[in-house]
C-alpha angles and dihedrals in degrees: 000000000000093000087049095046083058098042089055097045085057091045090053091046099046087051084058082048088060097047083042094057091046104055085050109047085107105055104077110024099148101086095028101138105185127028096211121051150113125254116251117204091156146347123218127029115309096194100066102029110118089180122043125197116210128221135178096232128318125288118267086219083063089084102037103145088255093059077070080227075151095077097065101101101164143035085252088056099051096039082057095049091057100042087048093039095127097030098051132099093261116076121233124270109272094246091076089067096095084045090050087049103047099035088063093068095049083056099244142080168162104289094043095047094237089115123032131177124244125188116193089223119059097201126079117228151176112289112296102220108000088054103078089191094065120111112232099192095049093045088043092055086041087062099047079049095067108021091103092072090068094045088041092053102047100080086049092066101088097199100025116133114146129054115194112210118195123175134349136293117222127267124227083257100056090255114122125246131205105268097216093041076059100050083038090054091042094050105091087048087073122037104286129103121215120232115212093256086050106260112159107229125195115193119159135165116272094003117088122261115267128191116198102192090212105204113186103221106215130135094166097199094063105109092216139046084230092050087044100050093049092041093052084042102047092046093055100033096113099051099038088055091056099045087052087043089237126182115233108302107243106250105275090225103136113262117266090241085077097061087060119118110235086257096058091037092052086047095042082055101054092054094046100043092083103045101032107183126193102273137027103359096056084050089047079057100045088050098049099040084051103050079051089056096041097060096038082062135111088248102103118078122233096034101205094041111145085211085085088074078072100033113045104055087059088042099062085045092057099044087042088059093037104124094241100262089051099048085045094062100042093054089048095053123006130101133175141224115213135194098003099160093194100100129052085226140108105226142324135181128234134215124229100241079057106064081039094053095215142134099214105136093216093068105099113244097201126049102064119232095201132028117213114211116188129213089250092063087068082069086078127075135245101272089046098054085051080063104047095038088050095049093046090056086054097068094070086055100056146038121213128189087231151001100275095040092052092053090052084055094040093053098036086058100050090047083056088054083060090252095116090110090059096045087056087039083052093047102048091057101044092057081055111054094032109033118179 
């Protein structure tokens, strides 16, 4: 009865976000990046999170037509669509990937609600700080606006302990400011009081008392959000758990279910499809549905390219055998490119600022958002495109001084991912069909 009294407290105050949101719509039109969308004061489920990850607003890219945010036609709907965020059909936004991370060596997460995301702004935007179109006052001014509903929504979590603060929110002036300084400085104005270790304490008449330990996850030498998030986390795991009163974090080796080979995961899959328990067998199906939907994508260019018949079977190989950040990635932004005849080569990946052809310093310059694969590269077999697949997904993983030293961390991560055989393998055949 508990669970449901709290279910029902976030469904009623999600309904005043919505008549919020309406009589609003008006007040900060200037970095407004979609006509038509939902407010998004959380995803996940709220009620049960014990851990909380904080964000600035959601993303413009969340209701992109292919995030099917169309087909939310009610207020039922969309209340639905942000309890089952990271349960539904349609995978998280790829900006989750670093949360899903860290959050796995703290022992909970996202898919088991025992984690759920909140932004103190409801309303996606344009960027807040790539974008240098944005106005920042105005932004600044949208963000003290709405600020209330998180605070707002905190003493409705019932077993919430721990929020999770990463990056800055803008200034008036355009300058960024520390996210969770801000949620610190905002505090009083809203009912909490700040401890002088920055615990956020709610303690109204008539409701009970409530502590939120707020932690600011940096680690500002990491060369990755990803590498930042698990190094801040991993420095201060032992004390975080304590403060959330968290149970011992199950070991974050990768299930055994990833060392699988795309045979026994696709076996694995059929005996578990009917029966999915919490764990890793949800996660086996969740792999497998989603390399299926993965290579029946429009990410391979051309569509209709005969080279698939080649590609595809090394492919799945390679994403079945992926550690779980990294296959999330590569499902979340990589394409490929099959069959171009133009290069005597056998692959090469290309940055995004490339295939734009900008200089917008903003664009990243690792992390390739197409891979090229060359007819020459069908001369291999099928272990050795496993290789060579697996070595050219490295290169959005890792950042070398030079050419040579980016091949050693190419291929030393590739050899971490357990594909080291298939390198050798790689390497012998290449030597013989093309001997120098």
């Amino acid at each position: 009865m508990r669970s449901c009294s709290h279910s029902l407290a976030i469904s009623n105050f999600l309904s005043e976000v919505l008549r919020d949101w309406r009589g609003s719509l008006e007040l900060f039109p200037a970095n407004k990046c979609r006509e038509l969308y939902w407010p998004i004061p959380f995803f996940g489920n709220p009620a049960t999170a014990v851990v909380a990850t904080i964000g600035v607003n959601p993303s413009a890219d969340e209701f992109h037509p292919c995030r099917n945010w169309d087909a939310v036609q009610d207020c039922r709907e969309w209340k639905l669509r942000l309890k089952n965020y990271f349960t539904g059909d349609i995978p998280p936004h790829e900006w989750f990937i670093p949360w899903r991370v860290g959050l796995k060596l703290l022992g909970v997460s996202f898919e088991k609600s025992t984690a759920a995301h909140f932004d103190i702004s409801y309303r996606p935007t344009t960027a807040m700080l790539r974008n240098k179109n944005t106005d920042a006052r105005e932004f600044r001014e949208m963000v003290e606006h709405d600020l209330e509903w998180f605070f707002r929504l905190l003493p409705l979590c019932p077993n919430l302990r721990g929020l999770l603060v990463f990056g800055p929110v803008v200034r008036s002036d355009g300058t960024p400011e520390s996210l969770a300084g801000f949620i610190r400085k905002s505090a009083p104005r809203h009912g909490f009081k700040v401890l002088a270790d920055g615990v956020l304490v709610f303690d109204q008449a008539g409701q009970p008392s409530r502590t939120f330990f707020l932690h600011e996850v940096s680690s500002p030498d990491a060369s990755s959000v990803v590498d930042q998030v698990k190094e801040s986390l991993t420095r201060d795991l032992d004390h975080l758990k304590r403060l959330l009163q968290l149970p011992n974090a199950a070991p974050v080796d990768e299930p055994q279910w990833s060392k699988l080979d795309f045979k026994s995961l696709e076996a694995a899959y059929q005996q578990h499809r009917q029966a999915i328990q919490n764990g890793q067998p949800q996660a086996l199906v969740s792999r497998y549905e989603s390399i299926m939907q993965f290579i029946e994508s429009d990410r391979f260019w051309p569509p209709t390219s005969g080279a698939k018949q080649f590609f595809i079977p090394p492919l799945c190989e390679v994403l079945a055998r992926l550690p779980v950040a990294e296959f999330e990635r590569v499902v979340s932004c990589l394409s490929f490119v099959l069959e171009d005849p133009k290069v005597d080569a056998l692959a090469v990946n290309v940055p995004l600022s490339d295939i734009l052809n900008t200089s917008d310093s903003s664009a990243p310059k690792a992390n390739p958002a197409a891979i090229v694969f060359y007819r020459k590269s069908w001369m291999l077999s099928h272990v050795a495109l496993i290789g060579l697949i697996a070595h050219e997904i490295a290169h959005s993983f890792v950042n070398g001084k030079n050419y040579l030293e980016h091949e050693s961390l190419v291929d030393e991560k590739a050899t971490a991912w357990s594909f080291g055989a298939e390198l050798k393998f790689l390497a012998e055949e290449k030597k013989k069909l093309w001997p120098q």
